[in-house]
KOLTIMI-225795 format. One record per residue (C-alpha): residue in three letters; x, y, z. Coordinates in steps of 0.001 Angstrom, whole numbers, padded with zeros to 6 digits, always signed. Example, Ala and Ser with C-alpha at 12.3 -4.5 7.8 and 13.67 -1.06 7.14 Angstrom:
<rs>
ala+012300-004500+007800 ser+013670-001060+007140 
</rs>
This chain:
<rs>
unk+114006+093899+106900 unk+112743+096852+108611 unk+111203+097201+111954 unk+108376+099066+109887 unk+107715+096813+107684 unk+107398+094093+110598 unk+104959+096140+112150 unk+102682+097353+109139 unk+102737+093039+108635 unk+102153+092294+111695 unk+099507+094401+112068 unk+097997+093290+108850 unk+097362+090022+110396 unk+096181+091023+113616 unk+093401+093096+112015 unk+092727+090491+109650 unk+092538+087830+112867 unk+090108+090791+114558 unk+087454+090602+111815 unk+087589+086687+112048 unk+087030+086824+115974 unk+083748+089398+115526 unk+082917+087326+112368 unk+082867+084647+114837 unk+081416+086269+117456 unk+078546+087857+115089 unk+077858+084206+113647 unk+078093+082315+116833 unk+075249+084370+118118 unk+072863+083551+114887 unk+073871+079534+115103 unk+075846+076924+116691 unk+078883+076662+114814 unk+079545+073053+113210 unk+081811+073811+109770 unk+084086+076561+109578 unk+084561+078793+106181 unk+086316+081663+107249 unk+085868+083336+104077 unk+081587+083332+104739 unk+082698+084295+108620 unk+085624+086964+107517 unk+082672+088766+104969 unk+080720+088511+108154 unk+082900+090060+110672 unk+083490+092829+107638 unk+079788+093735+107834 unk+079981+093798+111441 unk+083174+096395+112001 unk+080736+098614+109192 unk+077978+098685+111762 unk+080131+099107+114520 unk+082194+101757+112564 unk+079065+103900+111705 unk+077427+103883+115281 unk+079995+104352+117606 unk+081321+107328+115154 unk+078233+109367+116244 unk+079336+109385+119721 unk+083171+109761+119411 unk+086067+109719+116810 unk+087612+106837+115867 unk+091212+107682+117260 unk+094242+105477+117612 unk+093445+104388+121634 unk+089595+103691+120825 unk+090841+101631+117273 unk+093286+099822+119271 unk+091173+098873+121945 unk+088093+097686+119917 unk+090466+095277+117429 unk+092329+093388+120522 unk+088764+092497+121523 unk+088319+090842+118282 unk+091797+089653+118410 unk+091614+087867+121690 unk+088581+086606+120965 unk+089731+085201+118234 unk+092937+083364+119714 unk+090647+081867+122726 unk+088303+080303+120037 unk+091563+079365+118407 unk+092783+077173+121084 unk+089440+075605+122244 unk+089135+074681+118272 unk+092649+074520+116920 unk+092305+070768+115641 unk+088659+071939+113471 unk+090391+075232+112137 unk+093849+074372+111398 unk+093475+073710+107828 unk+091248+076450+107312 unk+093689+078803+109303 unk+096967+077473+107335 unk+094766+078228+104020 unk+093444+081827+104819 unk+097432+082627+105621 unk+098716+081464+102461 unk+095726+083353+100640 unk+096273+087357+102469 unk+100320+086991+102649 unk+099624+086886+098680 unk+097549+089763+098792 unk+099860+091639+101188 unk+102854+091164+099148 unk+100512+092461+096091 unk+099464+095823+097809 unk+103145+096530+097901 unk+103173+096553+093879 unk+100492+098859+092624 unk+099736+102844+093966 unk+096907+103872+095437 unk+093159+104736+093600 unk+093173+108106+091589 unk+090731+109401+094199 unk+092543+108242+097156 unk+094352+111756+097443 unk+091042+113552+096626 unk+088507+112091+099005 unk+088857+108646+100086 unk+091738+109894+102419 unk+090642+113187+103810 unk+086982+111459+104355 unk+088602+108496+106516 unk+091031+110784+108380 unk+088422+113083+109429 unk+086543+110570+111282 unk+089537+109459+113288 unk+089522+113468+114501 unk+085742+113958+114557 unk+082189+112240+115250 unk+079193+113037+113808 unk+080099+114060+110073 unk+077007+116359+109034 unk+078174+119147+106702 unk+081315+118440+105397 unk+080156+118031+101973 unk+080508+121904+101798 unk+084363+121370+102010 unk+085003+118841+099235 unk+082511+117262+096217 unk+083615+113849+097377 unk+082538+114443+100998 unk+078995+114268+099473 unk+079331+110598+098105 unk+080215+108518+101550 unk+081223+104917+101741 unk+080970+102329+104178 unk+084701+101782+103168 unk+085926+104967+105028 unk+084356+103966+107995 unk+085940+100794+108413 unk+089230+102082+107033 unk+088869+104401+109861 unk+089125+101642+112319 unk+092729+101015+111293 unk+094345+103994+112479 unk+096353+102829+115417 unk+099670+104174+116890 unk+102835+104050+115153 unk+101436+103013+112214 unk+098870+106200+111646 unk+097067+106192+108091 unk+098665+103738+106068 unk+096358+101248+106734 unk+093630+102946+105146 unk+093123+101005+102249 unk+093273+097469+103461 unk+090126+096967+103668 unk+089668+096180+099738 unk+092392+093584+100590 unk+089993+091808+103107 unk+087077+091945+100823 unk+089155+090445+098278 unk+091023+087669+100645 unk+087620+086403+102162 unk+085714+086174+098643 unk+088790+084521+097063 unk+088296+082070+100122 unk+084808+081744+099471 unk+084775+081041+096191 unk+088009+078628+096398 unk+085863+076635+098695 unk+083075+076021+096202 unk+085620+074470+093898 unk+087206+072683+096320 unk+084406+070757+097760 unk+082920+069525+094239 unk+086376+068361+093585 unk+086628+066951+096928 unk+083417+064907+096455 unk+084305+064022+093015 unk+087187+061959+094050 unk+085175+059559+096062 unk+082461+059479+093402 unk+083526+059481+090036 unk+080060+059084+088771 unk+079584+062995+089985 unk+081155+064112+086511 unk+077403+063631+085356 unk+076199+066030+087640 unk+078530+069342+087593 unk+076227+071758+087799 unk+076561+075543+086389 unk+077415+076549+090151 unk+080816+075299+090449 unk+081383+076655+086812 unk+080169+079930+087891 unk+082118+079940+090963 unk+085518+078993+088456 unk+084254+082349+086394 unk+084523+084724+089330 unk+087636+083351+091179 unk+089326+083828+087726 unk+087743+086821+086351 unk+088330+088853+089979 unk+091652+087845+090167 unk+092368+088729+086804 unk+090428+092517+086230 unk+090469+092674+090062 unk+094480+092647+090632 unk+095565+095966+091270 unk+094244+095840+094565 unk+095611+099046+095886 unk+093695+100319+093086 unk+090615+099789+094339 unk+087687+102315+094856 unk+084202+101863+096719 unk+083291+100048+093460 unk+085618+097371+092625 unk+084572+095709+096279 unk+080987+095636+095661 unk+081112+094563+092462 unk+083232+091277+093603 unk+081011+090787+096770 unk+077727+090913+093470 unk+079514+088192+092267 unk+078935+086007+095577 unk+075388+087131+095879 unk+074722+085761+092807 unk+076308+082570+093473 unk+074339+082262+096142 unk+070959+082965+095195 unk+071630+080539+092363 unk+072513+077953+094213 unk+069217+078228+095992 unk+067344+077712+092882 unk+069624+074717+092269 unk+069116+072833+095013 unk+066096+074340+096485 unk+067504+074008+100318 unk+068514+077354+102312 unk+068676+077782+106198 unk+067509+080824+108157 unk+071782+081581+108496 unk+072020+081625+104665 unk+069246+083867+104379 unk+070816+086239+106910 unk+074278+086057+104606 unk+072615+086687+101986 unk+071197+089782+103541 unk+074041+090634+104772 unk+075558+090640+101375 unk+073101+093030+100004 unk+073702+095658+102861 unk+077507+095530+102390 unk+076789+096049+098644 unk+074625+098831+099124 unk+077125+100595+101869 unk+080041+100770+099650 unk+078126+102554+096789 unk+074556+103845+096951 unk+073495+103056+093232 unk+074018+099183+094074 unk+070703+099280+095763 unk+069534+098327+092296 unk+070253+094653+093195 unk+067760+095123+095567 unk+065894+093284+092330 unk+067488+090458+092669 unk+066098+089735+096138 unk+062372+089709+094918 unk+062486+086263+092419 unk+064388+084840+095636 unk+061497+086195+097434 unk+058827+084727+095424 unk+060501+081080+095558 unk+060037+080807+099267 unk+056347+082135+099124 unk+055635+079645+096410 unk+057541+077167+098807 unk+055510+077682+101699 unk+052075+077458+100078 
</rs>
């Protein structure tokens, strides 16, 4: 095995452990922290690098030193609330390895999107050289049509390794709503062994949640394949989920609120015509008003 290919692993998993520590971080500030589903705090942490990713790029480029700097933050972070928690995380840690050393090994099949070449790339790289992109849609047609996903791509060019991290972001997205939605299943099935009388009660939630994990992972596979589409359209699936599941059992926190916000805004970053979904929001909307009279 090649000393490259150690390091483009390695560093896989220390960017993946980065977005944990400011999904973390992000959610520890919201709430006190008493279950752990590091799929809901690994879409957070995503939405968090985005926000980071857009505002610091005003000020300065997003070059190898500044990219390394900002993900060993998250990454020590991380690995201290590791070791003050190991005994509450360690299945949940042993499951989200098994799930991305899948996905790595699955990025190594399938080339890169058709407009990887045209846009997606020379958009990312340009923001690791520059701040403050105004204009450059005079240079190329796809310049004109940004994406949150270049901007957090852009925060995994480090030394050594350069560009070819640029399109591992799609793999996160993917890993964390795979662990999400795994979860869903898991606990009806976990309940349903103590209580085989819960049979009567399977409600169209967990069958939904079956749908997605299988229809994602099916149409979804080619992951290197993905464009600022094929992201959104899995995290739609999630929002969906979860705004059912409010109707269904009619019992939502401020923190689920805020994830399902969240949600929206990452939807809406990666491609501007998702703001349609915004429709979605207003029946949720009109449940709580209804609620509270």
């Amino acid at each position: 095995m090649s000393v490259d290919f150690i390091l483009f692993f390695l560093s896989y998993f220390i960017i993946l452990t980065s977005i944990l520590g400011y999904g973390l971080l992000f959610y520890g500030s919201l709430k006190k922290i008493n279950s752990f589903n590091f799929g809901y705090i690994g879409l957070i942490g995503i939405f968090f690098l985005i926000l980071y990713s857009y505002a610091s790029n005003v000020f300065f480029p997003h070059s190898e030193i500044h990219n390394l700097v900002f993900l060993s933050l998250g990454f020590i972070y991380f690995v201290i609330f590791a070791k003050k928690n190991f005994n509450e995380i360690k299945k949940e840690l042993i499951f989200t390895i098994i799930i991305f050393t899948i996905l790595f090994l699955s990025s190594l099949i399938f080339k890169n999107h058709d407009d990887f070449p045209y846009y997606h790339f020379p958009y990312t790289f340009y923001l690791t050289q520059q701040s403050v992109v105004f204009g450059v849609g005079q240079f190329n047609h796809g310049f004109r049509t940004p994406s949150s996903i270049f901007y957090i791509n852009s925060l995994f060019y480090l030394p050594m390794l350069k560009y070819y991290l640029f399109n591992f972001s799609a793999l996160y997205v993917l890993g964390f709503a795979n662990i999400f939605l795994l979860k869903k299943i898991y606990n009806f099935f976990y309940s349903f062994k103590y209580n085989k009388n819960l049979i009567k009660n399977i409600n169209y939630i967990t069958y939904l949640s079956l749908f997605a994990f299988a229809f994602i992972n099916i149409f979804f596979y080619r992951v290197g394949e993905h464009g600022t589409d094929r992201s959104a359209q899995i995290l739609i699936f999630i929002l969906v989920i979860l705004i059912l599941e409010y109707f269904y059992i009619q019992k939502i926190s401020n923190i689920d609120l805020v994830f399902i916000y969240t949600l929206l805004g990452l939807i809406i970053s990666l491609k501007a015509f998702y703001i349609l979904y915004l429709i979605l929001i207003f029946p949720l909307f009109l449940f709580i008003l209804k609620k509270k009279k």
